[in-house]
N, C-alpha and C positions, 0 to 999 in steps of 0.2 A: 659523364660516362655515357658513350655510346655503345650499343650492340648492334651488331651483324646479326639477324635471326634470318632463321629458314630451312626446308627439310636438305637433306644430307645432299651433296652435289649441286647445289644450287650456284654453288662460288664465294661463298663464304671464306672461308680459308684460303682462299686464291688472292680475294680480293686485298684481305689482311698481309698476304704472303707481297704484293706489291705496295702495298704503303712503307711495311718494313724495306723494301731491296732486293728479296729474296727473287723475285719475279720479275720481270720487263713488263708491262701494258705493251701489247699490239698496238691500240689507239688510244689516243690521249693524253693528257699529265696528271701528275701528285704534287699538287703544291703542301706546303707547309709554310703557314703564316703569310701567305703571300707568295712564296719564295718556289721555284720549278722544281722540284727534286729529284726526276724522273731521271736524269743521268747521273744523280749519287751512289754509289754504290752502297750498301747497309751499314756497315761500320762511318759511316760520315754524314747518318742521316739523325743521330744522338735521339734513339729510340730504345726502349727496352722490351725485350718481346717475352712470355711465359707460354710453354707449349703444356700437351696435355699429358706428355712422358717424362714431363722433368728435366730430362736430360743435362743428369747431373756428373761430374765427375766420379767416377764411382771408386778412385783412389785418392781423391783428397778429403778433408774433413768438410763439413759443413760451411766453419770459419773462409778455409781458402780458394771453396766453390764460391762464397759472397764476393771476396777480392778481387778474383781474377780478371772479371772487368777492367778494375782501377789498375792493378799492374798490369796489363796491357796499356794503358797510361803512364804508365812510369808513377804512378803515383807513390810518395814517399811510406814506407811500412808503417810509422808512426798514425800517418793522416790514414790506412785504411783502416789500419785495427779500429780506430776512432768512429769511423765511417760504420764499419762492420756491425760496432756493438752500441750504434745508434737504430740502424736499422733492425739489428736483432732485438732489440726492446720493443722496438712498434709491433713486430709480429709474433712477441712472446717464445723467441725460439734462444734466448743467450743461455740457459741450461745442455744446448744441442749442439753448439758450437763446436765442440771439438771432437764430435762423432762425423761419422762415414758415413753416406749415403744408403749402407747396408745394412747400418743399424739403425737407419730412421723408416716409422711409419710413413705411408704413402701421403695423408694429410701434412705430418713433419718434411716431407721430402718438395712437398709443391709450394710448402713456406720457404724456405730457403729461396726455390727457383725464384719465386715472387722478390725475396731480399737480396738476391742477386741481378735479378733488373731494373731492381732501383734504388740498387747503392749507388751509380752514378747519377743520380739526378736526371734522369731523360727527362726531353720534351713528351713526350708522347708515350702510353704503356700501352703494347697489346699482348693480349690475353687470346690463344687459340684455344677453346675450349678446355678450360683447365683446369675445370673438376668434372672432367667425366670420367675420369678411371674413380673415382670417390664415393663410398656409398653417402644413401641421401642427407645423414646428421651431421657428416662431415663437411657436404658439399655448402648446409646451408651456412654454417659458422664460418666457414672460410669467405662465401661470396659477403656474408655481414662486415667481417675484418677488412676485405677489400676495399668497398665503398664507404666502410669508417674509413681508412688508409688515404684512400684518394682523396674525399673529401680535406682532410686535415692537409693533406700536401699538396692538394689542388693543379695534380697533373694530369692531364687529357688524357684520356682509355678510352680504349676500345677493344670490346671482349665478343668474340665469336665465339657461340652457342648454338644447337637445335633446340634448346628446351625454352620454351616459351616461358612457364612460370620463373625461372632464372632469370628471362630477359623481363621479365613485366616489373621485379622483383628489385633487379638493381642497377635500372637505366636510367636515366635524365632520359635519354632521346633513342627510339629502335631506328633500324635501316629493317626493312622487312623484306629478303629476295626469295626471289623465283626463278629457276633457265636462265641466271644470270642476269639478271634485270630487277631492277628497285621496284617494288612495288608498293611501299608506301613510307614515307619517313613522317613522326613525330613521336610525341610522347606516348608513353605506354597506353592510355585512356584515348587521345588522340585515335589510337590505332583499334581499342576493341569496341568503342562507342561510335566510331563515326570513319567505318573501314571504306577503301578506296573503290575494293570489287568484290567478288566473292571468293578470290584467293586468301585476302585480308581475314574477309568475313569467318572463314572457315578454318583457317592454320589459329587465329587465337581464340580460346575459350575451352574447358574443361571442366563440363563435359562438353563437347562442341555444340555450334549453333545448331539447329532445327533448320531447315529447308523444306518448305511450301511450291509446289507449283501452284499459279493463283492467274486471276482473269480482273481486270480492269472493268466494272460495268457500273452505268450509274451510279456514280461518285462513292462505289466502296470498292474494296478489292477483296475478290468473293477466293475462297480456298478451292480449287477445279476441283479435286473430288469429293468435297465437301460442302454442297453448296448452302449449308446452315452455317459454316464457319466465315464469315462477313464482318469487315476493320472499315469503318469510314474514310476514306481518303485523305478528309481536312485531318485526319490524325499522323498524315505523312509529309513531310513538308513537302516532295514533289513525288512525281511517278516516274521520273526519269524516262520519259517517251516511251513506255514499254508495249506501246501500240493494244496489245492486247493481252498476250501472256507474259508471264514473268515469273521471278524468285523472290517468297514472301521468307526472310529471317526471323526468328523470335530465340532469341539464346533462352537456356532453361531456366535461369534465374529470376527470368520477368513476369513468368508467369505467377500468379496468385489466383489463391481457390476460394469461390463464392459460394456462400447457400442457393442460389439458385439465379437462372438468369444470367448464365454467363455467356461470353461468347464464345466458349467452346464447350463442347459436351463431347465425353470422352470416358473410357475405363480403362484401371490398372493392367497391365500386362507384367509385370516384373516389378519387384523394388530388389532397393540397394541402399544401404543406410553404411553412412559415413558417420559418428561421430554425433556431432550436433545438424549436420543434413542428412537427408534422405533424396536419394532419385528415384524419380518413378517414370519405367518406360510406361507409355502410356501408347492408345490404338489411334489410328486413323487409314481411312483408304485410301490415303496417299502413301505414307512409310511411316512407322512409328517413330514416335519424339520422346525425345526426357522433357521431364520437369522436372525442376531442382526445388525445395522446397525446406525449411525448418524441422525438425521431427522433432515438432510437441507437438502429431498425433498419429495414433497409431493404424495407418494404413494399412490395405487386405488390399491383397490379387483378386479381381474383379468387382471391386468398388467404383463408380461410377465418381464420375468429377464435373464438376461446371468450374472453368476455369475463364480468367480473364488475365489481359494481358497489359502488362503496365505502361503506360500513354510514353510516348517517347522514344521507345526502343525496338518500333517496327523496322527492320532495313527492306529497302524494294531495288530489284536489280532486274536486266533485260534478262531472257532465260537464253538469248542467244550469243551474248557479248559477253558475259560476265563483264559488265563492264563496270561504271560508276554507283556506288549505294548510295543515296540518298536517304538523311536519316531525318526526323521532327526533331528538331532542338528545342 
């Protein structure tokens, strides 16, 4: 399971739109398995695509939206019904079969789509964002059913999304773009532990990373407007040449709070209490940051903190390239 992530217009959907046929590449080719695919047209590229409207027949039943593929195949009526009410058992919909598109829920309606792209067995499933019309309990039971589905049928996806926590959620592997251009491919962890630039750095994580402007001096790297807030270097694996100023990262998660002695000192500005966390916007003369933090305890708006910052998960970038992070492994 791969995802396409990235904010809206980046090419996302374009990209998808040419692996299926739908599109021509200006420049380049679409192999499959080796093979050039670039002058097949889509119906001869034995792929199965799910959009985010469904786009269902809205005068036939459930059942002969699943088919219609196969009988486009000539395939015999015995072998689809068979086909049909295999695949409607994997996705819990053979109760719905012989309703109308009009009488199915929005979640009911994008199962079908889903059992219609892969009642014929494709090589390859793409998924164009296809639970964004879905609210969130629906969205998350469906993306589980999928990636139980794949897995057990073991067919290559690829699902285009803007939501990060969907892609972090149900990838084997992200594609991360930007302006039309890759900006980092690997595994979800891959991508929030050990980001390419500070595009990376910044599009995952919620609540997002923390940004530092920060000054390179005798083997620390001191916070510019904060010149008591000082991280050793040897705790970076490199400085990425950042000659002298640069972009200090610390996502809110890493932070932990000390009785004294820490290497940040700082006071509440705002909380916000999730559940079993708490964020605390907290002050500095640079721009204010969250901390993310446990709530077992009960934190006040202007409460003082000494916080430290967990060894590992400093990122340091050029302030003028957004270019390569460099993390301590």
């Amino acid at each position: 399971m791969v995802c396409l992530l990235g904010p809206s217009g980046c090419g996302k959907s374009t990209t998808l739109a040419m692996i299926a046929g739908l599109e021509m590449p200006t420049e380049g080719a679409i192999y499959f398995d080796g093979q050039d695919m670039s002058g097949f047209e889509a119906e001869h590229r034995d792929i199965g695509m799910v959009f985010q409207d469904y786009a269902l027949y809205p005068h036939m039943t459930a059942s002969e939206n699943i088919q219609f593929p196969l009988k486009m195949r000539s395939v015999k009526k015995k072998e689809r019904l068979e086909k049909v009410n295999q695949i409607a058992e994997m996705l819990q919909i053979t109760k719905l079969l012989h309703r109308k598109p009009g009488q199915l829920s929005g979640g009911q309606q994008q199962r079908v789509a889903i059992a219609r792209a892969l009642v014929k067995q494709p090589k390859i499933l793409l998924l164009d964002e296809p639970f964004s019309n879905l609210d969130a309990r629906l969205r998350i039971e469906l993306r589980e059913d999928i990636r139980t589905l794949q897995k057990k049928l073991g067919i290559t996806t690829i699902f285009v999304t803007h939501d990060q926590e969907e892609a972090m959620s149900i990838s084997d592997r992200i594609i991360l773009m930007n302006q039309g251009c890759v900006q980092q491919y690997g595994t979800p962890q891959e991508l929030y532990r050990s980001p390419n630039n500070l595009f990376v750095a910044r599009f995952l994580g919620n609540p997002p990373i923390n940004m530092f402007h920060c000054i390179s001096e005798k083997q620390h790297i001191r916070i510019l407007k904060e010149p008591d807030w000082r991280f050793k270097e040897d705790n970076i694996i490199h400085v990425n040449e950042i000659s002298e100023k640069g972009i200090l990262g610390i996502r809110p998660e890493d932070f932990s709070v000390v009785s004294d002695c820490g290497q940040i000192h700082t006071k509440i500005a705002a909380i916000q209490t999730l559940g079993k966390e708490v964020y605390l916007r907290c002050q500095s003369k640079d721009a204010p940051f969250i901390v993310c933090l446990r709530w077992d305890k009960d934190y006040q708006i202007g409460d003082l903190l000494e916080l430290n910052v967990n060894r590992g998960y400093l990122f340091l970038a050029d302030d003028e390239k957004e270019g390569m992070i460099l993390n301590e492994k």
